[in-house]
N, C-alpha and C positions, 0 to 999 in steps of 0.2 A: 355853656359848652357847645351848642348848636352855634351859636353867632361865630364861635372862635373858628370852627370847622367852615363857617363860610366864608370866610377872612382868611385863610391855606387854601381852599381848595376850590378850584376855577371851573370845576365840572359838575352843572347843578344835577345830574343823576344822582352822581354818587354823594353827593349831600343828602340827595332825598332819600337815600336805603339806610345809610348811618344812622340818620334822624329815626326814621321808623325803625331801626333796628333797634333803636336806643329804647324806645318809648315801648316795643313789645316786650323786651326784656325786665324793663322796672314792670311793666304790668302785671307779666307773668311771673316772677317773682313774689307780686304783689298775692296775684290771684292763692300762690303756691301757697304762702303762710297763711293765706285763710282756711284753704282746706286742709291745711296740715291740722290746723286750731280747732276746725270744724269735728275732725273725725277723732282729735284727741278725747272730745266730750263723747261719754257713756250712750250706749244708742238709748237706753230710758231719756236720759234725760233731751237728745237728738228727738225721741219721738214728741215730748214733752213738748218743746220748743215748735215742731210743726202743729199740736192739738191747737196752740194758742195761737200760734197765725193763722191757722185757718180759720178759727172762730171770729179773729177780728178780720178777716176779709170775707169771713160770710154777714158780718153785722155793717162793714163798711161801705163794699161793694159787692151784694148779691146778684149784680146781672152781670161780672164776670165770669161765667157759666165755664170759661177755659180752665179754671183753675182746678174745676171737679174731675179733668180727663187724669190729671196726678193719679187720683185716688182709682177710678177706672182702668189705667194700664198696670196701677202697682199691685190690684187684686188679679187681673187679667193673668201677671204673669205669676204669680203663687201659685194659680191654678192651672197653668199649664207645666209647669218644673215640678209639683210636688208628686204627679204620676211617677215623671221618668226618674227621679229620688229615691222613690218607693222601690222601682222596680230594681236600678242600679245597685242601690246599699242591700236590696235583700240577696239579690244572684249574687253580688260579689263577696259580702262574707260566707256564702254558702260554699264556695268554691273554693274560697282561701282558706276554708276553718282546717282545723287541726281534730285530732285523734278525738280528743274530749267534748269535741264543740256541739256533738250531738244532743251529752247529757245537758251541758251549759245550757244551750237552746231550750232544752225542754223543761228545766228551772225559771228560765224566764219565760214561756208563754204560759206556764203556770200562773206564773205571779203577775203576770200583767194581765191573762184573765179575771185572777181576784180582784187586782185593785180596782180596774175597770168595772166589773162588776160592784165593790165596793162603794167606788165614785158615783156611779148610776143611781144607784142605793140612797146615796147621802143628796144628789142633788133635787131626788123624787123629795124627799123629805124637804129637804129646803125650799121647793117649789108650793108645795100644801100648806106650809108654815109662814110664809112671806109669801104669798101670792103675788103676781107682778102682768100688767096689761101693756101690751103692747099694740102700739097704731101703725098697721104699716100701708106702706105708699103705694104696693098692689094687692087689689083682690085675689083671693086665690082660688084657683081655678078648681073645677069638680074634679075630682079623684075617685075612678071607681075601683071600689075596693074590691079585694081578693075573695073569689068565690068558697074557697077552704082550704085547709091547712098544707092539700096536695099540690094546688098553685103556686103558691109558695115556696113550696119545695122545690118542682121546679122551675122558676125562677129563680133559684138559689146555684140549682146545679148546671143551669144553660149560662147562669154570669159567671159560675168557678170553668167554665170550659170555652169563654167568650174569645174570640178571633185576641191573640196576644199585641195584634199590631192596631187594631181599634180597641181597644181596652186603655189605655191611655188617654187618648181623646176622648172616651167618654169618659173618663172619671170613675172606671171601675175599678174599684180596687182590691175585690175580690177574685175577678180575674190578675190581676197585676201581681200579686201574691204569689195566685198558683203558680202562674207562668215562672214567675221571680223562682220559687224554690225549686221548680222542676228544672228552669233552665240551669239552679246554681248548682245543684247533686248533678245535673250533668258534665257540670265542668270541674268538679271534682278531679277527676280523669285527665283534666286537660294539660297540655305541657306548661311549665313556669313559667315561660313564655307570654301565651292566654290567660293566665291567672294573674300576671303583673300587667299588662296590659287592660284586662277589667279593673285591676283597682285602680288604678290610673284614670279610666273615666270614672271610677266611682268618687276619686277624689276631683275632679276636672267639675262632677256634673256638682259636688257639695259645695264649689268655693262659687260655681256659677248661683247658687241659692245663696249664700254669703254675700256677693254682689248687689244683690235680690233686697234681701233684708236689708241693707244697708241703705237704699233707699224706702225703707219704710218713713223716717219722717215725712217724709215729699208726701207719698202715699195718702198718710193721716190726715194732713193738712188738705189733701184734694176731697176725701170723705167727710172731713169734717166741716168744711166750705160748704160741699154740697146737703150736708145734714142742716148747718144753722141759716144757709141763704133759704132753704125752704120751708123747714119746719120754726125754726127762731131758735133763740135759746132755751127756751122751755124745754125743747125734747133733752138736755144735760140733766132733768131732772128725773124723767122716766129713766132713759137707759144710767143716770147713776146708782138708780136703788139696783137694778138690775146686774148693773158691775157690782154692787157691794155684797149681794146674793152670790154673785160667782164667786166673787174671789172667798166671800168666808167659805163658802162649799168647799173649796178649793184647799185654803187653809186647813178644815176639820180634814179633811181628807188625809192629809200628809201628815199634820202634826197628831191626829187621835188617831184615824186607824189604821196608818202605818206603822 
């Protein structure tokens, strides 16, 4: 096709843009079915696919050290979106709820007290039961502990009334909370207007977490590089008894005492 175009046409420019016009199109096309194929498959099994590449480029090539920044910016940014998530999804259903949402609400932090409390319970047991040692890559540092029960307190009650605009950045989420339900009973009040416009980011900030997860394979694969180029594959056998203690905990949790 190219030759025939330069056999008609006397002006080598515009041969040279048809040519590469041609050749980015099959590309892209090309590129298009793969990620079409890519995101068809289940993110299990998407994540599935990055654990084992990454272990065979951490047993291949360990001193590709680039490969671990994957894993670095995909934890990086879980922990910067899961504050503003928190604080989003909590203001805006408070704002938008309806007549009854108050008892609703208060059915579930009941029961998500229990089970949490329940899970706590089951995974203390499962810990004593299956004990599990773990090696990690830094020392940890002295931690002086809390002089009595009143320090604590408050620290409890200066992080529930912490600056609502630094409480994000630091990962508090007990600030994040209060703020979240005081500002969302505040906007109660608000015109439909304000309350369609917060759900709006609250749906804007969940698909930007959606985005988020969706590269978690990349992610896995940059953590898990950087897990077997350093430690080898030996550590798949500590942290697997260790997955297999979570997850039954996990299991007895839902299926017995749910």
């Amino acid at each position: 096709m190219n030759f025939l175009l330069i056999l008609i046409d006397d002006n080598p420019f515009r041969i040279y843009n048809k040519t590469i016009f041609y050749f980015i199109t099959k590309e892209g096309k090309e590129m298009k079915k793969l990620l079409l194929k890519w995101n068809s498959l289940g993110l299990i099994t998407r994540i599935v696919i990055g654990l084992v590449i990454g272990a065979i480029l951490g047993i291949t090539c360990p001193k590709a050290t680039a490969i671990a920044l994957f894993g670095d910016m995909f934890v990086g940014a879980l922990r910067a979106v899961a504050p503003i998530l928190v604080f989003v999804l909590v203001m805006s259903s408070l704002a938008n709820s309806k007549g009854n949402a108050a008892k609703n609400m208060k059915t579930i932090v009941v029961l998500y007290m229990t089970t949490t409390l329940i899970g706590a319970c089951v995974a203390v047991i499962g810990s004593f039961l299956f004990p599990q040692t773990l090696v990690l890559t830094q020392a940890a540092t002295e931690v002086t502990p809390r002089s009595g029960i009143g320090e604590v307190l408050k620290n409890l009650l200066m992080n529930i009334v912490s600056n609502p605009i630094s409480s994000p950045g630091e990962a508090n989420y007990i600030g994040i909370l209060t703020w979240a339900i005081i500002f969302g009973a505040a906007m109660k009040h608000a015109s439909e207007n304000s309350k369609k416009f917060l759900q709006d980011v609250s749906n804007a900030v969940t698909q930007a977490v959606h985005w988020i997860i969706s590269c978690a394979p990349f992610g896995i694969m940059g953590l898990v590089f950087n897990t077997v180029s350093t430690n080898g594959l030996a550590i798949f056998t500590t942290y697997g008894k260790l997955l297999a203690l979570l997850v039954g905990c996990m299991l007895f949790t839902v299926f017995v005492t749910n």
